[in-house]
C-alpha positions as CSV (number, residue, x, y, z in Angstrom):
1,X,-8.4,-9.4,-65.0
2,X,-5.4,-10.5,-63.1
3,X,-5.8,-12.4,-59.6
4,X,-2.7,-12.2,-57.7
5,X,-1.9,-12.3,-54.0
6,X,1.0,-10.9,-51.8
7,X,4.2,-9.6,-53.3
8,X,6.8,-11.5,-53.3
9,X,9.2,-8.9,-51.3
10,X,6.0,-8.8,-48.3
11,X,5.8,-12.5,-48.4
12,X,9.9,-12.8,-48.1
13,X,10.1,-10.3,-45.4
14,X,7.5,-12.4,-43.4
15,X,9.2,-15.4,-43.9
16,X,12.8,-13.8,-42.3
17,X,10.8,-12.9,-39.7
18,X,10.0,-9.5,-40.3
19,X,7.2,-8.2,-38.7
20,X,3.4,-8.5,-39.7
21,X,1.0,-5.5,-40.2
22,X,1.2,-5.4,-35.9
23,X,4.7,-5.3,-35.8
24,X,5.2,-9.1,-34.0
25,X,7.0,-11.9,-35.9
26,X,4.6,-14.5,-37.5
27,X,3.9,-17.3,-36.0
28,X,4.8,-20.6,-36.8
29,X,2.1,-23.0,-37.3
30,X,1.0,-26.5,-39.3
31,X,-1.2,-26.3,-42.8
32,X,-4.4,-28.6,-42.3
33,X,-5.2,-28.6,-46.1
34,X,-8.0,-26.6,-47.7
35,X,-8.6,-24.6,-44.4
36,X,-5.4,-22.6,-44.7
37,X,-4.9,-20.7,-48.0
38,X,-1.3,-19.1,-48.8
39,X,-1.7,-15.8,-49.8
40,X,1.5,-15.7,-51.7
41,X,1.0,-18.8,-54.0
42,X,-2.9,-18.6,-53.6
43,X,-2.8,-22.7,-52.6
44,X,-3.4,-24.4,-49.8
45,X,-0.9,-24.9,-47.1
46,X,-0.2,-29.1,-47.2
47,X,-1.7,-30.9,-44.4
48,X,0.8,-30.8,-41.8
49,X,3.1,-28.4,-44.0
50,X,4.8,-25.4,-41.7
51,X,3.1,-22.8,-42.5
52,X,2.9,-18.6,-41.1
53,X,0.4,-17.2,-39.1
54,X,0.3,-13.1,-39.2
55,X,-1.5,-9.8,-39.3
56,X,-2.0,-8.7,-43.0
57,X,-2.9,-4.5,-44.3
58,X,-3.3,-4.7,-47.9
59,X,-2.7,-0.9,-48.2
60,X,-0.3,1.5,-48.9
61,X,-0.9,3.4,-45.7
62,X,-3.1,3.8,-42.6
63,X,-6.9,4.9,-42.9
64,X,-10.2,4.2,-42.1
65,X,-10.7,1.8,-44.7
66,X,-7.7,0.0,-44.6
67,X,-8.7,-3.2,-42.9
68,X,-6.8,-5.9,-41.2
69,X,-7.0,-9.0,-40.5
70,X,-4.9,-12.6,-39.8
71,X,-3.3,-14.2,-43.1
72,X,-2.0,-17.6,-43.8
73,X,1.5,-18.0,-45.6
74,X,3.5,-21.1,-46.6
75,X,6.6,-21.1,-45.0
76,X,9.1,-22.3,-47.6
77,X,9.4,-20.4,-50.3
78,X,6.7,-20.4,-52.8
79,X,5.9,-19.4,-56.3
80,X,3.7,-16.1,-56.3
81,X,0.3,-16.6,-58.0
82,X,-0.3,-13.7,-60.8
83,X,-2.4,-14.8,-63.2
84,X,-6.2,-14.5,-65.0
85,X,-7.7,-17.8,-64.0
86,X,-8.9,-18.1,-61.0
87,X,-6.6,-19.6,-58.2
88,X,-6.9,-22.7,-56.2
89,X,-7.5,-20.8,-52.9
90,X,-10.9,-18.9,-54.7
91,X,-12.1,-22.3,-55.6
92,X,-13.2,-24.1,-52.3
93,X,-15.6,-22.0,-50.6
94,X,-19.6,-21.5,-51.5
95,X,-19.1,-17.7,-51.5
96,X,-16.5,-15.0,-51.0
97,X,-16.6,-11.7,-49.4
98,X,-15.9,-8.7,-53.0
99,X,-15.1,-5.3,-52.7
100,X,-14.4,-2.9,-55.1
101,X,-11.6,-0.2,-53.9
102,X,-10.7,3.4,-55.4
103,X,-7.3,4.7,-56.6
104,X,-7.1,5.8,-53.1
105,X,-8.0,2.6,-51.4
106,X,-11.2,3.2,-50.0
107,X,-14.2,1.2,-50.4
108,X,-16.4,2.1,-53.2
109,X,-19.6,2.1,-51.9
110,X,-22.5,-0.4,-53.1
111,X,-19.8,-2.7,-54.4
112,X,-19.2,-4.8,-50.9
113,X,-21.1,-8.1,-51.3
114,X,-20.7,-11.8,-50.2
115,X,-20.7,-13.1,-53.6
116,X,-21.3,-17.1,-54.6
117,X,-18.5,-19.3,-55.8
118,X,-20.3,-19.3,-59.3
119,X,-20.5,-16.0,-59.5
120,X,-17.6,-14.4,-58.6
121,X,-15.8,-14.0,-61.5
122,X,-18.5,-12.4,-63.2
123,X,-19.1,-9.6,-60.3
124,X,-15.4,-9.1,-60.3
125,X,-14.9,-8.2,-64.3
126,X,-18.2,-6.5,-63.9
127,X,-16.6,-3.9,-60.8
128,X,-13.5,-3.7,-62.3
129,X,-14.8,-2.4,-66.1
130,X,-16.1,0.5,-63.9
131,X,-13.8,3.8,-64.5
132,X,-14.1,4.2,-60.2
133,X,-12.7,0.8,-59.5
134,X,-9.1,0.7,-59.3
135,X,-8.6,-2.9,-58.0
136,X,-11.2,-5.7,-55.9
137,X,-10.3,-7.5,-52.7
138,X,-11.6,-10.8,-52.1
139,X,-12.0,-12.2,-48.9
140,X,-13.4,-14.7,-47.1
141,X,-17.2,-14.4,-46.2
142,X,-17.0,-16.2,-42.7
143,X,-14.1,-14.4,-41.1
144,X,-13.9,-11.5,-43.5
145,X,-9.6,-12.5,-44.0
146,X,-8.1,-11.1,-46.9
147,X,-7.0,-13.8,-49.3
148,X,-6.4,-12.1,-52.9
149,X,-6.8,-9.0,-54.9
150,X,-8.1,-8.3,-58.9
151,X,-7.2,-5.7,-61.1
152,X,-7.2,-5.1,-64.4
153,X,-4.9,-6.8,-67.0
């Protein structure tokens, strides 16, 4: 499985000052350390690092199930995370929000579940070696933020 986070050309638009998934510019804002996860380099934002504050869809295009919610981003220029271990942002909370998605982004049901730090990369491989999963969103179980996606390798 392959964790990765925003694409690079989202994350650049963002950082021009395009807008967000609302249509405003992001706002600027300081990093205070594990509380504020880049979703492009799947880190934290450094303590006191500037950082972007903005509405984040991670679909392809409007419907029901296409959620949104407030996103973190570093704003200098980071590497994109894309890789099969787990990244730093999935490692600091006791349990993360896992759904399991379609080919036509919509939430296969009976996957959804807040899911414990131990376990999580476990229930992900399990939901995506099923032929209905297309890819798994991973989000935070207290405020339900979008922090990274999994798909297959």
């Amino acid at each position: 499985m392959i964790f990765q986070g925003l694409n690079n050309d989202v994350a650049r638009g963002l950082r021009a000052g395009g807008p967000d998934a609302n249509g405003m510019a992001p706002e600027r804002g300081q990093g205070y350390g594990t509380g504020s996860p880049c979703r492009h380099c799947l880190d934290h934002v450094g303590e006191g690092a500037g950082m972007l504050i903005c509405a984040h869809r991670p679909f392809s295009v409007l419907q029901p199930y296409a959620e949104l919610g407030p996103i973190f981003l570093c704003a200098e220029d980071c590497a994109p995370y894309r890789g099969c271990d787990l990244p730093p942002v999935l490692t600091t909370s006791h349990d993360y929000l896992v759904k399991g998605y379609s080919a036509d982004e919509r939430i296969v049901y009976g996957t959804g579940q807040v899911t414990p730090r131990a376990e999580l990369e476990a229930y992900v491989a399990q939901l995506l070696a099923r032929a209905d999963i297309a890819f798994v969103d991973i989000r935070s179980a207290r405020n339900n933020c979008w922090i990274a996606r999994a798909t297959r390798d």
